[in-house]
N, C-alpha and C positions, 0 to 999 in steps of 0.2 A: 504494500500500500504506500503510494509516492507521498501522499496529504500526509501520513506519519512522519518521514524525512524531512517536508519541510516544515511543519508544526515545531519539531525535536531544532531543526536550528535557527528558527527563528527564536524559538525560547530561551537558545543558549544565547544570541546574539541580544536579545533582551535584557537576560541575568547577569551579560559581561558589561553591558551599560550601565544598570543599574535604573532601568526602566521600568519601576515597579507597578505604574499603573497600566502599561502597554501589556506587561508582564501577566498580571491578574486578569483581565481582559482576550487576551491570547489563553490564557488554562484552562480560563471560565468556557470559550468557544469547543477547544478541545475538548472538554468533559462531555460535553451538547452531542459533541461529532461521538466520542465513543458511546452516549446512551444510546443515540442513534442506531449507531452499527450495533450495539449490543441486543435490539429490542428487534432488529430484523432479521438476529440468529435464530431468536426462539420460535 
């Protein structure tokens, strides 16, 4: 899954900023995206 690769570095390029509202913002969205994929396994 490509959307993990880029989620995974923009988060690091967030945390190396110290971008914490971009940061929270970007997790919050992620968590959305794995309920997502999570709720269309079952």
């Amino acid at each position: 899954m490509q959307f993990n690769e880029y989620f995974v570095g923009k988060l690091a390029v967030l945390a190396a900023t110290g971008d914490t509202k971009a940061l929270d913002e970007t997790y919050k969205s992620l968590l959305n995206l794995y309920r997502i994929g999570a709720s269309k396994d079952i």
